[in-house]
C-alpha positions as a LaTeX table, in Angstrom:
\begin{tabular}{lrrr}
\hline
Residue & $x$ (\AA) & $y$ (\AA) & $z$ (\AA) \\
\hline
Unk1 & 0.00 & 0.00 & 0.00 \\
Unk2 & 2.78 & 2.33 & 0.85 \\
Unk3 & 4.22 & 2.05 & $-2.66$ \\
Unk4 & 1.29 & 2.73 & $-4.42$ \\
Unk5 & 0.64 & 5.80 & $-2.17$ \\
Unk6 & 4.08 & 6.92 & $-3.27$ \\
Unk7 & 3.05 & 6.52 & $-6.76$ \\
Unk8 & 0.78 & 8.22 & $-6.59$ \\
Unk9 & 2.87 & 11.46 & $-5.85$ \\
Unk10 & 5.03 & 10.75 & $-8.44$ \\
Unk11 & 7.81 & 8.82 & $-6.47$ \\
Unk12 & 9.79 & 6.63 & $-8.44$ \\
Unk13 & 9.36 & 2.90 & $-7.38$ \\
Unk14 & 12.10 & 0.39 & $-7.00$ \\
Unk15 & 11.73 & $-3.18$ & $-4.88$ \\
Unk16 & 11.21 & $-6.57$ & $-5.13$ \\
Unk17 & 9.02 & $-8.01$ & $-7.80$ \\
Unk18 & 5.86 & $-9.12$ & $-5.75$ \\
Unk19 & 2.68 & $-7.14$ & $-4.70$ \\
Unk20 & 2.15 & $-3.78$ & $-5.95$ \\
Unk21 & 5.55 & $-3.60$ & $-7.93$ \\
Unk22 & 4.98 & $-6.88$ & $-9.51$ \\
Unk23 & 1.58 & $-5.96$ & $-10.54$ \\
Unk24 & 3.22 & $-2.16$ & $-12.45$ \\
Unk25 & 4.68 & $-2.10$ & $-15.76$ \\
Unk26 & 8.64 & $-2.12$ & $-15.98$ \\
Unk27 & 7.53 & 1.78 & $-17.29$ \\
Unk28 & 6.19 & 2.46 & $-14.13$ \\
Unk29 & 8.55 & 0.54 & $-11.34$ \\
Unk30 & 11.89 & $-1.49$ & $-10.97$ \\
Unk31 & 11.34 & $-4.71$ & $-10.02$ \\
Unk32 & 14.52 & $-6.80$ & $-8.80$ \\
Unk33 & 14.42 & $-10.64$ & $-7.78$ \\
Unk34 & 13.48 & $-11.33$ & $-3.92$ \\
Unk35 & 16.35 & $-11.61$ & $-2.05$ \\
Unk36 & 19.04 & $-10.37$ & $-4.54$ \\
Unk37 & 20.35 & $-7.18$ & $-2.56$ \\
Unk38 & 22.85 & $-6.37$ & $-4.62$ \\
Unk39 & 20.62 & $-6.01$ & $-8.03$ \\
Unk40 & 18.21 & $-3.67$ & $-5.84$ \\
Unk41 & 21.03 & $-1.60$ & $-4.70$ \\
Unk42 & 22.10 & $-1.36$ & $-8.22$ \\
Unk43 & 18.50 & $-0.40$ & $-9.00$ \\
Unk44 & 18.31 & 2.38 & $-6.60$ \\
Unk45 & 21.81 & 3.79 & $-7.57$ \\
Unk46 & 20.88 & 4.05 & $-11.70$ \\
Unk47 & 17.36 & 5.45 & $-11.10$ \\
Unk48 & 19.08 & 7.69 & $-8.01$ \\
Unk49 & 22.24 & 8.85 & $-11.48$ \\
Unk50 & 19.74 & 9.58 & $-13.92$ \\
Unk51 & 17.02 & 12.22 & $-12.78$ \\
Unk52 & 15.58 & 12.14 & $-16.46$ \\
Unk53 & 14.65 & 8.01 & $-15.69$ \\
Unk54 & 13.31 & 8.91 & $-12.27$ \\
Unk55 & 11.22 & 11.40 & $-13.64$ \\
Unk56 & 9.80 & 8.98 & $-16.29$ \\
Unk57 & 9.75 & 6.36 & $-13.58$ \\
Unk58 & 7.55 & 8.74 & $-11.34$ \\
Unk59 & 5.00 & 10.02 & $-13.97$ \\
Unk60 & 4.75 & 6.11 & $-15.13$ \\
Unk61 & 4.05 & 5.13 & $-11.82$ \\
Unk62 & 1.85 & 7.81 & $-10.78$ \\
Unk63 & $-0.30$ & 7.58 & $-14.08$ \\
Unk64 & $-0.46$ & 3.75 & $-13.65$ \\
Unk65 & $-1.73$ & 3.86 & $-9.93$ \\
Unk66 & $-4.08$ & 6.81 & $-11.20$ \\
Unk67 & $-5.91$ & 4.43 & $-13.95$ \\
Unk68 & $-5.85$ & 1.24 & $-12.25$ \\
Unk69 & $-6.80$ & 2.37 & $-8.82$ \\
Unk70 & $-9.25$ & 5.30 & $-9.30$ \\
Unk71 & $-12.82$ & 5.18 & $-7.33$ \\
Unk72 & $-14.52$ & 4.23 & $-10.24$ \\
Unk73 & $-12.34$ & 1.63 & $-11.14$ \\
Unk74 & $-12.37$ & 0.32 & $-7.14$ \\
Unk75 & $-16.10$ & 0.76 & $-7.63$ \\
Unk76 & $-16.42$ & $-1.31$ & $-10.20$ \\
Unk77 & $-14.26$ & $-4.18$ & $-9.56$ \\
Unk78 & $-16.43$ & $-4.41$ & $-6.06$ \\
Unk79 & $-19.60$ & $-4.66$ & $-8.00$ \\
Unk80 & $-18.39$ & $-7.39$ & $-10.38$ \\
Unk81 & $-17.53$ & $-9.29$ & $-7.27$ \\
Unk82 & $-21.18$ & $-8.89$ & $-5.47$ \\
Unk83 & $-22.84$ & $-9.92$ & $-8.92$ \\
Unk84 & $-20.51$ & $-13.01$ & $-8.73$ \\
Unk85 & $-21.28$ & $-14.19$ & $-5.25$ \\
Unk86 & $-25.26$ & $-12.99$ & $-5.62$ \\
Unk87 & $-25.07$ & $-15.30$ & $-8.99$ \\
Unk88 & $-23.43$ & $-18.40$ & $-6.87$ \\
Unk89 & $-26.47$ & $-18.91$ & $-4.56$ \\
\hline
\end{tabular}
């Protein structure tokens, strides 16, 4: 949750390739294998070099969380799943 609310300010996201990372486009976040410390230090040290990336990395990101987790969107995906359990009694 944290990472997407950083997203959606525009904060560049680098971490481990589950959850909310795994789920972004490679546009939008840097995903490095679990438990390989020295690829997401390498990660964080090219994004941290080249501000033109982060700021591509950022807008990505922040776009991204702002289409796929919008109210209406939320709203939506809720609704499909009351339909589905009203249909399966």
């Amino acid at each position: 949750m944290a990472m997407l609310e950083a997203a959606q300010y525009g904060v560049p996201l680098i971490g481990t390739a589950v959850g909310a990372i795994a789920d972004l486009s490679p546009e939008a976040a840097v995903a490095v294998p679990v438990s390989d410390e020295a690829s997401l230090a390498q990660a964080i040290l090219a994004v941290w070099r080249d501000p033109l990336r982060r700021r591509q990395l950022g807008k990505a990101a922040q776009a991204s969380v702002a289409r796929e987790y919008a109210l209406t969107r939320a709203v939506d995906r809720a609704m499909m799943m009351y339909e589905m359990m009203a249909s399966d009694e």
